[in-house]
C-alpha distance (Angstrom), angle and dihedral (degrees) to the residues before:
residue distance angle dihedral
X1 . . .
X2 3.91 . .
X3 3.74 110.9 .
X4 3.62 100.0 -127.1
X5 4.18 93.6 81.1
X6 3.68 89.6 54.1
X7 3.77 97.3 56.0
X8 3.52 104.2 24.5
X9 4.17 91.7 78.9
X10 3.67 89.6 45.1
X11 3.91 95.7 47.9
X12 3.91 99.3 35.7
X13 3.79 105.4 20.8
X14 4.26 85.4 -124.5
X15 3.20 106.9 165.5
X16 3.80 95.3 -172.2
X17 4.25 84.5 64.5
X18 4.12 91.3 52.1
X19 3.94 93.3 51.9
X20 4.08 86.3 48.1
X21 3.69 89.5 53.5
X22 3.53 94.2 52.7
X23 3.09 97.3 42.4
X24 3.92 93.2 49.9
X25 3.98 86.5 49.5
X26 3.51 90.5 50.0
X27 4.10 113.4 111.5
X28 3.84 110.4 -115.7
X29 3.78 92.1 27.2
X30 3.76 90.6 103.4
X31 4.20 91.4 34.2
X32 4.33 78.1 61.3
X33 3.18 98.1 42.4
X34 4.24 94.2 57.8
X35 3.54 83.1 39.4
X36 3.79 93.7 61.8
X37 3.88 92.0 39.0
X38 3.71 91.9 62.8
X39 3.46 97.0 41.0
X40 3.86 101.1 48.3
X41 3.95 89.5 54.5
X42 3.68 86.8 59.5
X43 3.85 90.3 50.0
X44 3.97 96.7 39.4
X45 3.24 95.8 51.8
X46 4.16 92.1 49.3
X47 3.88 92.6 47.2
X48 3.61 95.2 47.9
X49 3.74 91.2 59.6
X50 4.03 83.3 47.7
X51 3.88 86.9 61.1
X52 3.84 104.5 44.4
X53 3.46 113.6 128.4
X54 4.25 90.8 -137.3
X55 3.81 122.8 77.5
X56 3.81 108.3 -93.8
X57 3.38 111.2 160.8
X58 3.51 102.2 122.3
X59 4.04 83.3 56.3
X60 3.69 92.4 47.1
X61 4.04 97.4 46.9
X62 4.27 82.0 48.4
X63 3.87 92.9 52.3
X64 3.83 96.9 42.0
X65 4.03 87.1 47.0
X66 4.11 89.1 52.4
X67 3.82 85.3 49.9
X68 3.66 92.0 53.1
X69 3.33 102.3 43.7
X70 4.24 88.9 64.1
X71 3.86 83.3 72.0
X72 3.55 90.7 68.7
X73 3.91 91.8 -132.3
X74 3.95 143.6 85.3
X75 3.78 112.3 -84.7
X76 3.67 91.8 -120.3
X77 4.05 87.3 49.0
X78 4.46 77.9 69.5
X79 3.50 121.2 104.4
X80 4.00 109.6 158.3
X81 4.54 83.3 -160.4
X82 3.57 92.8 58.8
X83 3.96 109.9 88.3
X84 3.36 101.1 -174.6
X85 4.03 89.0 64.2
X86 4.23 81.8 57.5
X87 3.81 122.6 105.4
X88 3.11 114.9 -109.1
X89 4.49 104.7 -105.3
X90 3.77 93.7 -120.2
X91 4.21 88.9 58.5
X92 4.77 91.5 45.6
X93 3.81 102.5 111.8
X94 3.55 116.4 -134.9
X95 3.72 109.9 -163.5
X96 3.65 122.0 -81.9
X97 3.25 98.9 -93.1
X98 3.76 104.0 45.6
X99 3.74 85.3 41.6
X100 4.75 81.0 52.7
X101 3.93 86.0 50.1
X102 3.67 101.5 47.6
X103 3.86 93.2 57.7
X104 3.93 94.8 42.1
X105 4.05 83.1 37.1
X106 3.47 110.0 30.4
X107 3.85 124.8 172.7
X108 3.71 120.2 -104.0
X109 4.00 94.7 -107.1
X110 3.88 144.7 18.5
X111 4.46 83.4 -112.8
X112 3.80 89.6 59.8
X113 4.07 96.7 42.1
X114 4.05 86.3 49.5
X115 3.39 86.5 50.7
X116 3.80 102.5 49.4
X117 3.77 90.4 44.8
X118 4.21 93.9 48.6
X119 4.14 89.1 50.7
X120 4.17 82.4 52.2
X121 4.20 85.9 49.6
């Protein structure tokens, strides 16, 4: 935890710095935070290809298709409302290293795990 949060609130009476600080302190803020690393490569990289200026939509079609096929059904079997199609929130992968951090840093009960891993859903 950088310094600066715990003596900026003290020093300047921010409270902007003191709501980082807890928040940085907080357990699963770091769990999120790998979370959202691995998960906005995935969607960089996709919306990049999106904005190229050259005609890729053969490219496009075969990257969506690869995504689609790691849902082990046809794309018009999909329908995001139907929750019996969902995986169950034990089986969502996380990213390896959010997935490394919750077992050396697990949360304090099975509620707050579920939790974390149905904000990631």
């Amino acid at each position: 935890m950088r310094p600066c949060f715990q003596s900026e609130p003290i020093t300047d009476k921010v409270d902007g710095a003191n709501r980082i600080y807890d928040t940085l302190k907080n357990r699963g803020t770091k769990h999120m935070l790998l979370f959202l690393q691995y998960i906005f490569q995935k969607v960089t990289k996709l919306n990049l290809e999106f904005q190229s200026k050259h005609f890729r939509q053969q490219l496009l079609h075969n990257m969506m298709t690869e995504k689609y096929k790691t849902f082990n059904t046809t794309i018009q079997d999909i329908d995001p409302s139907q929750e019996s199609l969902h995986q169950d929130i034990g089986d969502i992968y996380l990213g390896g290293k959010a997935t490394a951090l919750l077992l050396s840093e697990p949360f304090d009960n099975d509620a707050c795990k579920t939790g974390f891993k149905n904000d990631c859903n």
